[in-house]
C-alpha positions as a LaTeX table, in Angstrom:
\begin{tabular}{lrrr}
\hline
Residue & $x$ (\AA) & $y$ (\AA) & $z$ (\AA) \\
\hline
Unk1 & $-53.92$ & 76.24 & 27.77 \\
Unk2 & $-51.09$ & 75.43 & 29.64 \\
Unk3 & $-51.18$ & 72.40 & 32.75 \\
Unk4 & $-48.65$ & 71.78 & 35.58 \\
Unk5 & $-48.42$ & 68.36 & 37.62 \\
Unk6 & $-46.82$ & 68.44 & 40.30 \\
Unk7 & $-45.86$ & 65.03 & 42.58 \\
Unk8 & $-45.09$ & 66.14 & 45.68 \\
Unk9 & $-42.53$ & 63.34 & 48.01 \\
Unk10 & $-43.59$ & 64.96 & 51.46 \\
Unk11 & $-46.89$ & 64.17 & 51.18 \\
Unk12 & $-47.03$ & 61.75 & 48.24 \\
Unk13 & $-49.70$ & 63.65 & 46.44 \\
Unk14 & $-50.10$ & 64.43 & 43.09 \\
Unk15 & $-51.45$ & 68.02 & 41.85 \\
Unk16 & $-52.95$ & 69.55 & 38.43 \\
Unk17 & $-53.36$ & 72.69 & 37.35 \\
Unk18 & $-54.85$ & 74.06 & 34.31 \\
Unk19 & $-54.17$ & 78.01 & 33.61 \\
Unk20 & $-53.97$ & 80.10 & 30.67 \\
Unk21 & $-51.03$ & 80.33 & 28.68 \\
Unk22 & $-49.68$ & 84.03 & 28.88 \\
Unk23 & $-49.18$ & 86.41 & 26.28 \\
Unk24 & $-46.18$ & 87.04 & 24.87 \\
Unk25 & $-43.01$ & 85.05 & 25.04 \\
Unk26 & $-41.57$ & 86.39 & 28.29 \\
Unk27 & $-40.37$ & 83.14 & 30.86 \\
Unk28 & $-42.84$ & 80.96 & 33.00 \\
Unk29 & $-41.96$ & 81.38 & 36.90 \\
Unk30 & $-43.16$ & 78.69 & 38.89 \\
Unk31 & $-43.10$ & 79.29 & 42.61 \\
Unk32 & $-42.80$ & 76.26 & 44.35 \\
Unk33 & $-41.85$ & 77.10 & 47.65 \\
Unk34 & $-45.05$ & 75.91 & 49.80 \\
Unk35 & $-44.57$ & 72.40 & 47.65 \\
Unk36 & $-41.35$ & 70.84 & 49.65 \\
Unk37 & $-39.99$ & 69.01 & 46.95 \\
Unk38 & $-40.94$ & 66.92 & 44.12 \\
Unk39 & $-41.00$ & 66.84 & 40.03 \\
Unk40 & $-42.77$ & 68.90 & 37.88 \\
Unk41 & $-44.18$ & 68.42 & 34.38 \\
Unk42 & $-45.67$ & 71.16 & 31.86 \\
Unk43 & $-47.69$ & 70.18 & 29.12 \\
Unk44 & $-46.41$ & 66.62 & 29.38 \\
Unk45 & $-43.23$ & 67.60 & 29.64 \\
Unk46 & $-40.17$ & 67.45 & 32.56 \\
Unk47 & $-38.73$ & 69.95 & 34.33 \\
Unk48 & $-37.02$ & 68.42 & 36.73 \\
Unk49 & $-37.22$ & 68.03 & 40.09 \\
Unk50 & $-37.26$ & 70.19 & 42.59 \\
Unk51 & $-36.85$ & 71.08 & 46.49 \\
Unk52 & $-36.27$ & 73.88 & 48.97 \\
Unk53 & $-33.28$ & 74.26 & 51.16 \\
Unk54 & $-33.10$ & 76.29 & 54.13 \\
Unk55 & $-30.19$ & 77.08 & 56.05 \\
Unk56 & $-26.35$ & 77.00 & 56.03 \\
Unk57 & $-25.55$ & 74.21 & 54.61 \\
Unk58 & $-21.31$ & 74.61 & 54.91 \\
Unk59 & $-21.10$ & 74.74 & 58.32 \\
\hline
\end{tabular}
């Protein structure tokens, strides 16, 4: 059993998710692109943090 908080700075929320751990020992994708941006934990554990970025930023 696997569970992902989430803390979310855009909307100051904080989310959990239990899910299954999958088989095998291929990579965990997280997609976090509806989130903003924020840290994430996994089992208890940071991943960092995290945020989206749209645009051109060297202008």
């Amino acid at each position: 059993m696997l569970y992902y908080l989430a803390r979310v700075y855009t909307t100051n929320t904080i989310l959990k998710v239990y899910s299954n751990a999958p088989d095998g020992n291929e990579p965990l994708a997280l997609d976090m692109e509806r989130m903003g941006k924020g840290q994430v934990w996994i089992n208890g554990e940071s991943i960092g943090r995290y945020w989206m970025t749209y645009g051109n930023a060297c202008r």
